[in-house]
Structure formats: structure tokens, C-alpha cells
PANUNU-965155 format. One record per residue: residue in one letter; residue number from 1; x, y, z of N, C-alpha, C in turn. Coordinates in pm, 1 decimal, decimal comma, m for minus. Each point is the difference from the previous one (the first is absolute). Layout:
   residuo   num        npx        npy        npz       capx       capy       capz        cpx        cpy        cpz
         a   NUM          X          Y          Z          X          Y          Z          X          Y          Z
...
//
This chain:
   residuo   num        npx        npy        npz       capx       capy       capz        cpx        cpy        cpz
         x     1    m4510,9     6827,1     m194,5       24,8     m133,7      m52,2      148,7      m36,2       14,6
         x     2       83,2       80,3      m47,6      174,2      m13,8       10,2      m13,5      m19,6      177,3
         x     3      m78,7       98,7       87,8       57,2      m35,9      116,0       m8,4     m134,3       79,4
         x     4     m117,9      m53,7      m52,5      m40,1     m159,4       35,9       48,4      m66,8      m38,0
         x     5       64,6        3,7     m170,8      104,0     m122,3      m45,1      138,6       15,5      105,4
         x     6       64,3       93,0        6,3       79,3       39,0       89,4       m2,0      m70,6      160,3
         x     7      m93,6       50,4       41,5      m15,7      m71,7      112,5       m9,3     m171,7       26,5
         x     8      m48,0      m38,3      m69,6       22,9     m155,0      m75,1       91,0      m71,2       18,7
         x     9       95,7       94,2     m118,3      156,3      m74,7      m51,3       39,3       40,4      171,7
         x    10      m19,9      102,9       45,5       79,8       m5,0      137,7       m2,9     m105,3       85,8
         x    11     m128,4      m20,4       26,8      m78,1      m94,6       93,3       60,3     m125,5      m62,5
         x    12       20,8      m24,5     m128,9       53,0     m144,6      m56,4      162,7       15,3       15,0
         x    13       59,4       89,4       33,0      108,2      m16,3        1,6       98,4       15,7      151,2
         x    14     m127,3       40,4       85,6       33,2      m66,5      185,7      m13,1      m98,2        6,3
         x    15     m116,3      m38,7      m70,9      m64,0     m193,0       62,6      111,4      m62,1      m31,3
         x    16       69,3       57,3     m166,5      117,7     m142,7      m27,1      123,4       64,1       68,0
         x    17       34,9      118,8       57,6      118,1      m17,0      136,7      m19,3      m94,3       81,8
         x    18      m98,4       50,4       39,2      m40,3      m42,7      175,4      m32,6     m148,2      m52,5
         x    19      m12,0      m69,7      m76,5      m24,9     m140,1      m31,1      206,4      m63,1      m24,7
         x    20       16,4       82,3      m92,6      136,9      m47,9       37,2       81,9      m12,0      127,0
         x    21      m55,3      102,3       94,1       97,5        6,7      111,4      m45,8     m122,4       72,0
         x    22     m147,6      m23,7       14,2      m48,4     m141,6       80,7       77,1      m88,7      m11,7
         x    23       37,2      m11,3     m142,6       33,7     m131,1      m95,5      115,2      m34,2       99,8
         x    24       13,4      m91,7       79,2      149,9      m68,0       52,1       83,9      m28,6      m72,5
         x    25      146,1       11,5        3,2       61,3      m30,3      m52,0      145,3     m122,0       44,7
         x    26      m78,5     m121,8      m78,2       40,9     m136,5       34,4      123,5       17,9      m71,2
         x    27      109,1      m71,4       76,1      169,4      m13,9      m66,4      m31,3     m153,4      m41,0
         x    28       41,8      m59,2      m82,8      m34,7     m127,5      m74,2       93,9      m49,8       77,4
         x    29        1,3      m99,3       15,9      128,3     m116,3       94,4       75,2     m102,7      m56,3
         x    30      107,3        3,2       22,1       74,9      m16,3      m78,6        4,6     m150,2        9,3
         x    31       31,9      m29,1     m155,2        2,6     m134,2      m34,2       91,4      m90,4       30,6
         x    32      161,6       11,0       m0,2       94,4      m36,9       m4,9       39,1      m74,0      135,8
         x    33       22,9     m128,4      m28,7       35,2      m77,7      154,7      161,9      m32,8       25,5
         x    34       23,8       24,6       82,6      142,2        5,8       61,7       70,6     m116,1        7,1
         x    35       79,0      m12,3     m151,1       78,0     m169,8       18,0       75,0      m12,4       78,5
         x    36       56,2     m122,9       43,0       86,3      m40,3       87,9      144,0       25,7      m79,2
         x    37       99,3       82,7       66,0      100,8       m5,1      m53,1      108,6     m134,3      m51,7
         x    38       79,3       29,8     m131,6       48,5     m168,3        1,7      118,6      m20,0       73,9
         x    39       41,5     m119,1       52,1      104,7      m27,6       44,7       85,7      m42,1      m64,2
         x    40      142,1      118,6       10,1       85,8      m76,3     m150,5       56,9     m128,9       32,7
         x    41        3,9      m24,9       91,7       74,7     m159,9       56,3     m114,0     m110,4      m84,3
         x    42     m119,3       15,7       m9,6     m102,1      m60,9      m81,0       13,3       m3,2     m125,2
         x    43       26,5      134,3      m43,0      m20,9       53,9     m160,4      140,7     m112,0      m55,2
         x    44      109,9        5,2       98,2      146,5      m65,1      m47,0      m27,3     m167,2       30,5
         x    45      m94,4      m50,3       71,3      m21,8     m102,7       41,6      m57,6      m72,1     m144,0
         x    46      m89,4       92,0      m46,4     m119,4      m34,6      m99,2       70,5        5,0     m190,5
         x    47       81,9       84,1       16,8      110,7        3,0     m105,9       28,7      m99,7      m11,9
         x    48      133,6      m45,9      101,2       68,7     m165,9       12,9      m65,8      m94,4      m62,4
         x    49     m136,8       m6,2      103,0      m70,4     m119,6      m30,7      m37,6      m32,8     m128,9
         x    50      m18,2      120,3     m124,4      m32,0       37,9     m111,8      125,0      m37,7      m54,3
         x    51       74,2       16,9       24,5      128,4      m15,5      m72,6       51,3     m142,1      m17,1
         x    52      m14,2      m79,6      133,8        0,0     m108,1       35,9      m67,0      m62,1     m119,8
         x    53     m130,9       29,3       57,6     m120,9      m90,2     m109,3      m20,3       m6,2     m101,5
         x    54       75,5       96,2      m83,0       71,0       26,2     m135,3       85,2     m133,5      m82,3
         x    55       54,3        5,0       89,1      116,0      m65,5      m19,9        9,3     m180,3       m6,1
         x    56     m155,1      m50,6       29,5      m27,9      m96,7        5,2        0,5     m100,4     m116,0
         x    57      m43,8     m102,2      m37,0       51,3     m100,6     m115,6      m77,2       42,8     m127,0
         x    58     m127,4       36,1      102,6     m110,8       40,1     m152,1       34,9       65,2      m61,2
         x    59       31,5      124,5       34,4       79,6      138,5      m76,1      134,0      m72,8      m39,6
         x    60       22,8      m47,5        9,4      148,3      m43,5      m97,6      m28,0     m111,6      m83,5
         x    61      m95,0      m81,6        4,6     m107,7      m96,0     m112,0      m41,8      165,7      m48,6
         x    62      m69,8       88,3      m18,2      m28,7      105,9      m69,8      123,6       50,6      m33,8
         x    63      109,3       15,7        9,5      100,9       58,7      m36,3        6,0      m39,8      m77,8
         x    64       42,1     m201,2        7,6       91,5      m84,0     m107,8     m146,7       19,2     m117,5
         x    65      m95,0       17,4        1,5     m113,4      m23,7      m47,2        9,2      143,1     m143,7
         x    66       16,1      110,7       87,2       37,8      125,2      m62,1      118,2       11,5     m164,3
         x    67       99,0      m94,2      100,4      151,2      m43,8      m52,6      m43,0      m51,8     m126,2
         x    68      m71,8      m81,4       21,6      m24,6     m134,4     m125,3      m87,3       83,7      m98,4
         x    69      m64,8       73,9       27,5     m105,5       96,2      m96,5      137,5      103,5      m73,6
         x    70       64,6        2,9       56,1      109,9       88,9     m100,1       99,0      m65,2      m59,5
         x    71       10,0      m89,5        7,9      102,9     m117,9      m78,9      m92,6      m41,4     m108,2
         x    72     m106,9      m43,6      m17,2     m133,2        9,9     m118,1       m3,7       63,9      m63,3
         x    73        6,0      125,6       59,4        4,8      151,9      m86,6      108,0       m8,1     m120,1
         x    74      121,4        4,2       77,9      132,9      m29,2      m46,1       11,4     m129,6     m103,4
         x    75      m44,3      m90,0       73,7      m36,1     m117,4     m124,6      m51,5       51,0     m121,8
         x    76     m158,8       40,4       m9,2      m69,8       m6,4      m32,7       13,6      111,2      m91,3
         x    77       94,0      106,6       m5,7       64,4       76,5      m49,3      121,9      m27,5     m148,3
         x    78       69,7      m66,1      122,2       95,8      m28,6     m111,5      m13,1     m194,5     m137,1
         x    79     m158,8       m8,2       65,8      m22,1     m175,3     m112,7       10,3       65,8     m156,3
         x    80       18,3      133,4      m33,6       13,0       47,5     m108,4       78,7       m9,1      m73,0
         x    81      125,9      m61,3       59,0      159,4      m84,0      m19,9      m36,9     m161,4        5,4
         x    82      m81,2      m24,9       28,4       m5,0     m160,0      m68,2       40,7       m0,2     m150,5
         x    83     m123,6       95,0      m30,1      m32,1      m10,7     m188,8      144,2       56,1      m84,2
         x    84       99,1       36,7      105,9      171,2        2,1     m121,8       55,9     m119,6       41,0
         x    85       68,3      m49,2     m112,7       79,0      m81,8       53,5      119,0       33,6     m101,2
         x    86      153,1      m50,0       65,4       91,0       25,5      m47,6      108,4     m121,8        2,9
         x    87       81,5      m26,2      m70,6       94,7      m82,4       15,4      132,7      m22,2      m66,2
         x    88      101,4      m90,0       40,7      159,4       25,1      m28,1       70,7      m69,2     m111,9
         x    89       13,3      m14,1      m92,7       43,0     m154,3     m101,8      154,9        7,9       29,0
         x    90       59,1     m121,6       72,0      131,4       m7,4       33,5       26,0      m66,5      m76,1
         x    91       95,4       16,3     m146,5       81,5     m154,2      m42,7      110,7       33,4      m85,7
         x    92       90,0      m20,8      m98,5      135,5       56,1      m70,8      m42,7       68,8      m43,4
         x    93      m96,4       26,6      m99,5      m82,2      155,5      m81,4       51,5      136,6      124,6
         x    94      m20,4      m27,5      110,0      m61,4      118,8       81,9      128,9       44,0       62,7
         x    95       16,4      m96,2       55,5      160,0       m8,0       59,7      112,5       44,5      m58,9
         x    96       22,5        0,4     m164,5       84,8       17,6     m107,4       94,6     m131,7       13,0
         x    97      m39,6     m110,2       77,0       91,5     m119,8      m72,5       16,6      m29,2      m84,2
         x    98     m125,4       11,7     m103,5       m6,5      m26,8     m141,1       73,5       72,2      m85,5
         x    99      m49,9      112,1       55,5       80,9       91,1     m138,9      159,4       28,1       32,5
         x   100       88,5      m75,8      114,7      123,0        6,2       m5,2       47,7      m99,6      m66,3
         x   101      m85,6     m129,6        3,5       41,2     m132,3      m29,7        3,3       26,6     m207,4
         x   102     m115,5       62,3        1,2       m7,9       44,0     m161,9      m13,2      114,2       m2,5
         x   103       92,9       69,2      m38,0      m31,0      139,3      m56,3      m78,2       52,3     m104,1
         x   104       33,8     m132,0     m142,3      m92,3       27,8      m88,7     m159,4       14,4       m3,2
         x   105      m59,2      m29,5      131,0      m83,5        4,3       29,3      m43,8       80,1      145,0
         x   106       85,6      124,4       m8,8      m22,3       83,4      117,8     m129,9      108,8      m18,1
         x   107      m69,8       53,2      m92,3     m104,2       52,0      m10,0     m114,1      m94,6       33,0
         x   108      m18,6      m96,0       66,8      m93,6     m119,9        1,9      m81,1      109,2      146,9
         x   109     m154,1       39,9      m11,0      m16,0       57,1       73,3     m165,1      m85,6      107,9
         x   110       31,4      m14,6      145,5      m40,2      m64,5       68,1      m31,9       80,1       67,6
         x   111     m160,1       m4,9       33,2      m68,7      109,1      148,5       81,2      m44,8      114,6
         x   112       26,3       75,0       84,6       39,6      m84,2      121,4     m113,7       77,2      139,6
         x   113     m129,9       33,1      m41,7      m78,6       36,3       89,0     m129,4       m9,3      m76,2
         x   114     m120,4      m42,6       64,2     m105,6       15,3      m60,4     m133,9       38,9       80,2
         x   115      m46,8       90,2      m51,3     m110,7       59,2       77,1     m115,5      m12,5      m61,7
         x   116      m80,9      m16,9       79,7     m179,4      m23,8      m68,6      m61,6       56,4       94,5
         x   117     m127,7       21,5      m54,4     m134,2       84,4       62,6     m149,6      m79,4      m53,1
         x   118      m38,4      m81,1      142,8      m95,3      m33,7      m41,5     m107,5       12,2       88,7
         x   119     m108,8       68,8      m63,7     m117,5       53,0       86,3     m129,1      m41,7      m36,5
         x   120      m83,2     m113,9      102,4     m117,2      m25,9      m63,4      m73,7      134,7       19,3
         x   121     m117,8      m36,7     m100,4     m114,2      177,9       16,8      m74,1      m11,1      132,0
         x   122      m25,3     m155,4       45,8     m106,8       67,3      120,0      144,1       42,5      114,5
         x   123       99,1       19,0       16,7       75,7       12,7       80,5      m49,3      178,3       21,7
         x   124      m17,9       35,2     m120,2       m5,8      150,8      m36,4     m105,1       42,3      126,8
         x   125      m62,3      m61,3       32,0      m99,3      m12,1       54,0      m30,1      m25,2      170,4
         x   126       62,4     m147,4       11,0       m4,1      m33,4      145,4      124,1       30,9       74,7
         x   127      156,0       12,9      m81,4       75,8       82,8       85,6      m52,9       86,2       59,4
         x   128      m24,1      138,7      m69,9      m59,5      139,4       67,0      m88,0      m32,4      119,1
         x   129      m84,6     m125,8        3,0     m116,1       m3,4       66,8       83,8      m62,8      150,8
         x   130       78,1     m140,7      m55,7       67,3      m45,3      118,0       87,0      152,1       65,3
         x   131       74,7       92,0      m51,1       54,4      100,6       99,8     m108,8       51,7      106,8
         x   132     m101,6       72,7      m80,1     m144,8       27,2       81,0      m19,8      m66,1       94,5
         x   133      m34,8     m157,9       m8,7        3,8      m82,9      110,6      111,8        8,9      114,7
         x   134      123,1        6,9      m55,2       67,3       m7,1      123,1        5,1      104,7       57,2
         x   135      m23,1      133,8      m52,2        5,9      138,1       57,7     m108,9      m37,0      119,3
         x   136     m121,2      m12,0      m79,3     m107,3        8,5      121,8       m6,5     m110,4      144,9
         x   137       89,7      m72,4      m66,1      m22,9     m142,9      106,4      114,1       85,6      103,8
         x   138      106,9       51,7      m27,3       76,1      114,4       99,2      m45,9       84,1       75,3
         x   139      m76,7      103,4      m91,8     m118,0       48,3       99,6      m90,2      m86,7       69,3
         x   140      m56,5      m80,8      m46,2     m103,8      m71,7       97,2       84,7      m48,2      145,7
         x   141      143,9      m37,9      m23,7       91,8      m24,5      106,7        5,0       90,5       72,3
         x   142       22,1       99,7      m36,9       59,6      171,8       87,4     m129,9       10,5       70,8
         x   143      m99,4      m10,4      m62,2     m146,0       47,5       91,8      m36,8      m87,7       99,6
         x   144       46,7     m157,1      m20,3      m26,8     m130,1       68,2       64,4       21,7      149,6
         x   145      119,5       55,2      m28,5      140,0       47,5       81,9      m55,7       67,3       70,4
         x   146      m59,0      142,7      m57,0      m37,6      116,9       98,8      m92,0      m46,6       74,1
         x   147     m127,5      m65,4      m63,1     m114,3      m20,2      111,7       35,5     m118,5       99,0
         x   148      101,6      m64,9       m4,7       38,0     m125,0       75,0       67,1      130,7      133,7
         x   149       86,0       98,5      m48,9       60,8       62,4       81,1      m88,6       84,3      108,9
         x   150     m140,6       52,5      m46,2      m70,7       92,5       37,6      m76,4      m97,4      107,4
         x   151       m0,6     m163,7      m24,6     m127,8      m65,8       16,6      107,1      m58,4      172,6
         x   152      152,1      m11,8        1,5       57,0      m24,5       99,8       13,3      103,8       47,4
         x   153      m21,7      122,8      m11,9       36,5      138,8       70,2     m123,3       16,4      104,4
         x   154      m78,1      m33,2      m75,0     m155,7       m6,4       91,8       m1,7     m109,5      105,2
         x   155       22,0     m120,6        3,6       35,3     m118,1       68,3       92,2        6,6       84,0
         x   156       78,6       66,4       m0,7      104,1       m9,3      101,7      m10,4      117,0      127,4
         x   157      m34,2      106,6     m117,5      m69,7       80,8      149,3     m159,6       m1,5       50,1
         x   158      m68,6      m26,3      m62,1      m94,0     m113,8       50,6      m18,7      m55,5      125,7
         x   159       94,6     m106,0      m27,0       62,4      m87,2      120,8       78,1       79,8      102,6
         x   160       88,3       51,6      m43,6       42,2      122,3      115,1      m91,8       83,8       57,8
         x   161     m114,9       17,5        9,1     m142,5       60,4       49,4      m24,6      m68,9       82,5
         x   162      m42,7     m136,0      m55,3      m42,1      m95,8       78,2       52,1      m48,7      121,0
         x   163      128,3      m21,5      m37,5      121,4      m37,8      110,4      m17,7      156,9       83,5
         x   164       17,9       94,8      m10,4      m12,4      132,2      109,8     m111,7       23,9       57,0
         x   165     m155,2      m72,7      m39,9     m130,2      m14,9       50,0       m1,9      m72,1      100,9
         x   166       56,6     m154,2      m51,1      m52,4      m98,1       80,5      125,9      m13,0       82,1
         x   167      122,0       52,2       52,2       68,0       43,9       64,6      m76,5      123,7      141,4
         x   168      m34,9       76,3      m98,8      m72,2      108,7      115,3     m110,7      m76,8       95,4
         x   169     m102,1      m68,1     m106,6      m82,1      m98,9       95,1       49,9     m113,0       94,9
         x   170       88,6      m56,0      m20,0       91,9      m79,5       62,9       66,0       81,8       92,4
         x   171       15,4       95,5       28,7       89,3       81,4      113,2     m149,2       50,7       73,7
         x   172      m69,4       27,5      m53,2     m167,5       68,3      101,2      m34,8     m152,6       73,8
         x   173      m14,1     m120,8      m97,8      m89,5     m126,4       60,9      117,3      m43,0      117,7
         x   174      161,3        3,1      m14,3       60,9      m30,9       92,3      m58,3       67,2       96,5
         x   175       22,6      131,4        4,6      m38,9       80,2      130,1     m106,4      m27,1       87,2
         x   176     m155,2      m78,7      m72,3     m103,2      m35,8       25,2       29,6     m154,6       71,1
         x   177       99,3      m45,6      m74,7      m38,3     m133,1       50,1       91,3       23,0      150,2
         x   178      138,8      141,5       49,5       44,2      m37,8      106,8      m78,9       71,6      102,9
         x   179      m87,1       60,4      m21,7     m102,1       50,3       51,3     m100,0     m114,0       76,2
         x   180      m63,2      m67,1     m128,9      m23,0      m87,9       61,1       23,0     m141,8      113,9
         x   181      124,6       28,8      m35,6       96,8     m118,7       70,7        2,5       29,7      138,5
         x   182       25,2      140,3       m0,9       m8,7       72,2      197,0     m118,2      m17,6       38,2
         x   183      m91,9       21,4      m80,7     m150,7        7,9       52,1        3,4     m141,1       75,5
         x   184       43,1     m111,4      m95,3      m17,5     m112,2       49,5       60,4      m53,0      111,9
         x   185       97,5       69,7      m37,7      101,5      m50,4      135,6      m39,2       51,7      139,9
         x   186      m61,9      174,4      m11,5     m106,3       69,2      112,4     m108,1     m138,5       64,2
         x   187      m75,4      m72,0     m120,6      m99,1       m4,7       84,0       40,5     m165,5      m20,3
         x   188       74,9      m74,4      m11,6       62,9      m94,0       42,5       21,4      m14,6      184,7
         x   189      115,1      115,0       60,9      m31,6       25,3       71,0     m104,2       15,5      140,6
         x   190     m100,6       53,2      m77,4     m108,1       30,5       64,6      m93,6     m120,5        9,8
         x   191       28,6      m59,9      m88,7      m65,5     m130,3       m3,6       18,4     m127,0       87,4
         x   192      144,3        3,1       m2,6       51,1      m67,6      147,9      m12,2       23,4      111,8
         x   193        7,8      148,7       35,8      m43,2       m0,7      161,1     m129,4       m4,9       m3,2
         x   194      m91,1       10,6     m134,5     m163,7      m15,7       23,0      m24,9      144,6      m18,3
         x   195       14,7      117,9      m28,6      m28,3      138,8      m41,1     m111,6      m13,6     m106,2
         x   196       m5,6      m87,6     m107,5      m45,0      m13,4     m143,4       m4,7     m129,8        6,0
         x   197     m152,1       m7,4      m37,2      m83,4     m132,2       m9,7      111,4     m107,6     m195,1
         x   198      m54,3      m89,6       20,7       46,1      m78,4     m123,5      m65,5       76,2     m174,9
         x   199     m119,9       95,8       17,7      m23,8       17,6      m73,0       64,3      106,2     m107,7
         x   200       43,3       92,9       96,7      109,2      130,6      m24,7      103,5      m94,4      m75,6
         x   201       65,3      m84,7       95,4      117,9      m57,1      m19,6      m15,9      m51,2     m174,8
         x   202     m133,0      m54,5       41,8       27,1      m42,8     m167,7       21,4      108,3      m89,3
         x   203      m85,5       86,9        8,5      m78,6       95,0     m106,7      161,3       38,4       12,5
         x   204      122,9       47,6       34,9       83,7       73,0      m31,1      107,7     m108,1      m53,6
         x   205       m5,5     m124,3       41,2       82,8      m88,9      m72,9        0,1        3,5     m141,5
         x   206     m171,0       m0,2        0,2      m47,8      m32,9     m123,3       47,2      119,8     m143,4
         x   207      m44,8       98,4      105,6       76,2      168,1     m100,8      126,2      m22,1      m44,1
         x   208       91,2      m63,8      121,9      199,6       14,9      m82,6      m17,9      m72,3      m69,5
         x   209      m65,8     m123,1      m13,0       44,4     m100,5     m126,9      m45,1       56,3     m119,5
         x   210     m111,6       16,8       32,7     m102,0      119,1     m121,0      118,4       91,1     m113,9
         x   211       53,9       96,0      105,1      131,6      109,2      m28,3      156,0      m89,9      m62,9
         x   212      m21,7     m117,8       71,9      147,0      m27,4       m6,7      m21,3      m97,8     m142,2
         x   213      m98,8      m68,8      m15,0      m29,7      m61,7     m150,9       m6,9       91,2      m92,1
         x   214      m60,9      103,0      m27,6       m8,9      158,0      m90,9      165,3       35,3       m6,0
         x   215       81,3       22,6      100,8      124,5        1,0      m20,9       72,0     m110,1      m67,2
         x   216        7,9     m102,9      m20,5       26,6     m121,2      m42,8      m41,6       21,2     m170,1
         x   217      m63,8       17,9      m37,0      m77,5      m13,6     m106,7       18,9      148,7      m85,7
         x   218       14,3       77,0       83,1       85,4      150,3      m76,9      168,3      m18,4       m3,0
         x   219       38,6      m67,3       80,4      148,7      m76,4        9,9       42,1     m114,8     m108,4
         x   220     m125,6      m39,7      m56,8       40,1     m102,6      m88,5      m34,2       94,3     m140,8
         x   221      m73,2       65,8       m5,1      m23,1      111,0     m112,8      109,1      115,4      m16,1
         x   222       72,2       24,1       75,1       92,0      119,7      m20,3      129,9     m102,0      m70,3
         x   223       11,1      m98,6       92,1       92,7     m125,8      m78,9      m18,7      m12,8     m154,2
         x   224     m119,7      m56,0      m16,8       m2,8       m5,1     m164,6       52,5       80,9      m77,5
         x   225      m51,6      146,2       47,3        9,9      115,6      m88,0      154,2       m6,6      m23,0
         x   226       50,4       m0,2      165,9      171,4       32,7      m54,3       63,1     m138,1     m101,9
         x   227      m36,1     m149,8       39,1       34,2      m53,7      m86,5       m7,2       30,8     m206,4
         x   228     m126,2       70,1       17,1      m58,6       48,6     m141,1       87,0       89,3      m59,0
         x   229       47,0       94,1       90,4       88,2       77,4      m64,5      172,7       m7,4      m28,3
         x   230       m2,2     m114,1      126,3      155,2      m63,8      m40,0       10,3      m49,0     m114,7
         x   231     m137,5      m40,4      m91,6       17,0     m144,0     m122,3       31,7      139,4      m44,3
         x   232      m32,5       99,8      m59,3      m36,9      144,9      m61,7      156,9       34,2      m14,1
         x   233       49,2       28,7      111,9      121,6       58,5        0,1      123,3     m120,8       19,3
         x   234      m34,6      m72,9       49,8      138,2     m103,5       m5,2       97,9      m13,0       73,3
         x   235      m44,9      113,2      157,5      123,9       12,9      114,0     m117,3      m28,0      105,7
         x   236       39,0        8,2      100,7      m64,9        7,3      170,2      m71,8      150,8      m21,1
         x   237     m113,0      m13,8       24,1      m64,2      141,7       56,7       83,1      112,9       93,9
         x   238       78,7      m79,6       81,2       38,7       55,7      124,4      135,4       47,5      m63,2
         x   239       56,7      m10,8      m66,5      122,7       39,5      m99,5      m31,5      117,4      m79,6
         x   240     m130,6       22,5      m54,5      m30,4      144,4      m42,3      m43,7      109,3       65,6
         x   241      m48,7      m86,6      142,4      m76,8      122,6       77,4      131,8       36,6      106,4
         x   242      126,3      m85,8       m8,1      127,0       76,4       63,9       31,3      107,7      m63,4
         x   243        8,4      m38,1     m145,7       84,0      151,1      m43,9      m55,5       92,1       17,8
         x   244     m115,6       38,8       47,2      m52,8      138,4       21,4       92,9       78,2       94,8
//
């Protein structure tokens, strides 16, 4: 009986070698795709423009905006000096004209300052609350500020995408349309001594204009963009993409 269980576990313990060794062994493949390295002339291009676009009216309407939320504060701080009031009594009493003119009457005694404190109860109340207000209306500024800042950081390079897209397409459709232009001019040619019937002639006329309108129309789109980003930054495009 031991020798048959034996023989068993043996027999069960070739099948799962020899089943492992079948087993192929797949290398998983690797996930990771190979970015394009950056170009720092870009990275410094894309800064500027950021810096530029910073610097524009809105963000300084958010500045002065910021400004005014802390002068409130400051206000709104010190209205706790309304409720003293103080004041000066100028006249011979104070001065000692009097009491040189009469001596017998030099103990004659005259405030010559007067101070009061007067505090309504709900003040107790809506002061504390008006500081609160202006604190938060500061913060609500500072955050107004940041997302105005985050919301032109995105926009400006944005547009700098756009402008380096429709630039690239504009340099491929040129190429197409002078491509086409020889073609035409080839069977122009050929068309005059009679090589190529009128129908060719058309069909390739018809292609450059095809190419050369598509160029036109990516030419008026790369325009916009750069105008878009001049409002942004406030110089010539061509003034930031020198300093590189």
C-alpha cells in the first residue's frame, strides 16, 4: 500500500515538472512610451510668454482689487476709534491768562482736555462681524487672483500650441501647394505642344488651387492665433521668439 501511494506522489510530481517546463515563458512588454525630448529654447520661450501674460491689466485690476481688500481690513479694524472721542478747551483758564491777570483767583481749576467713550451695544456685535467680512472678502481676492493667474497660464500656452501646430501645418500645406504648382507648370507645358489633352490640364489646375486655398486659410488661422497672443502678452510675437 505505502508502495502505491509512493508511486503516485511520484507520478504527480513529474507531471507538475514536466508541465512547468512546457509552460512558456512570456516577458510582459513594456508599457512605457518614449517622450519627445523638451526643447529648452521652447521651455524659455513658454516661460516669457507666461511672464508676459502675467503681467497684463487683469492681473493688476486683481492686484488693485487684492490692495483694496486690505485697506478694509485695516479700516475695518481700526472703526473701534470712532467710539473715543477727545478734545482741547483753549481759553485764559487753560492758558494761565487768568490766573496772572488775578492771582487771587489762581487755584480756579479748568480741564484743558476731554476724553469720552462712547459705545453703542449692537457695535459689540457688528464691529467683530464687519472685521470677519473684510478678512474674508481678502481672501476671496487672493483666491480670485490665483485662479485668474492659473486661468491665463493655461491660455497663453494654449495658444502657443496652437500657433506651433498650425505653423507645422502651414509649412507641410506650403510644401503641397509648391508641389503642386510644378505639377502644374509640368503639364501646362505639355499641354501646349499637345502631350496632355485639356482634361489632365484641368484636373491639375484644379488640385493647386485646391492646395493653395487650404494654405490660405491655415495662413489666416496661424495669424489669429499670433494676434491672440499679442493681446495676452502686449509685445510682437516675434520679439519673444528672438530672445531665445
Amino acid at each position: 500500500m505505502k508502495r502505491i501511494f509512493l508511486f503516485s506522489c511520484s507520478a504527480l510530481l513529474s507531471l507538475s515538472m514536466y508541465a512547468q517546463k512546457k509552460t512558456p515563458h512570456v516577458k510582459p512588454q513594456s508599457q512605457t512610451q518614449t517622450q519627445p525630448s523638451a526643447n529648452p529654447s521652447n521651455n524659455a520661450i513658454r516661460e516669457r510668454l507666461v511672464e508676459l501674460a502675467l503681467d497684463n491689466p487683469q492681473m493688476r485690476i486683481a492686484g488693485y482689487q487684492k490692495d483694496k481688500t486690505d485697506y478694509e481690513v485695516t479700516k475695518a479694524g481700526a472703526s473701534w476709534l470712532n467710539y473715543v472721542t477727545a478734545s482741547m478747551n483753549i481759553n485764559e483758564v487753560t492758558t494761565g491768562a487768568y490766573r496772572a491777570n488775578n492771582p487771587d483767583r489762581a487755584n480756579i481749576y479748568y480741564p484743558l482736555w476731554n476724553i469720552g467713550i462712547n459705545v453703542p451695544l449692537g457695535s459689540l456685535i457688528s464691529k467683530p462681524a464687519d472685521v470677519k467680512i473684510a478678512r474674508k472678502n481678502r481672501a476671496i481676492a487672493t483666491e480670485e487672483k490665483e485662479t485668474l493667474a492659473r486661468l491665463i497660464k493655461r491660455q497663453i500656452l494654449s495658444l502657443y500650441e496652437d500657433y506651433l501646430n498650425k505653423a507645422d501645418l502651414l509649412n507641410i500645406q506650403t510644401e503641397m501647394a509648391e508641389d503642386e504648382a510644378a505639377n502644374l507648370q509640368t503639364v501646362e507645358e505639355k499641354f501646349s505642344s499637345g502631350g496632355v489633352g485639356y482634361q489632365e490640364y484641368s484636373t491639375a489646375s484644379k488640385s493647386y488651387s485646391e492646395q493653395l486655398f487650404k494654405q490660405k486659410v491655415l495662413q489666416r488661422d496661424l495669424n489669429v492665433v499670433k494676434l491672440q497672443i499679442e493681446e495676452m502678452i502686449g509685445v510682437r510675437l516675434e520679439e519673444v521668439l528672438l530672445q531665445k
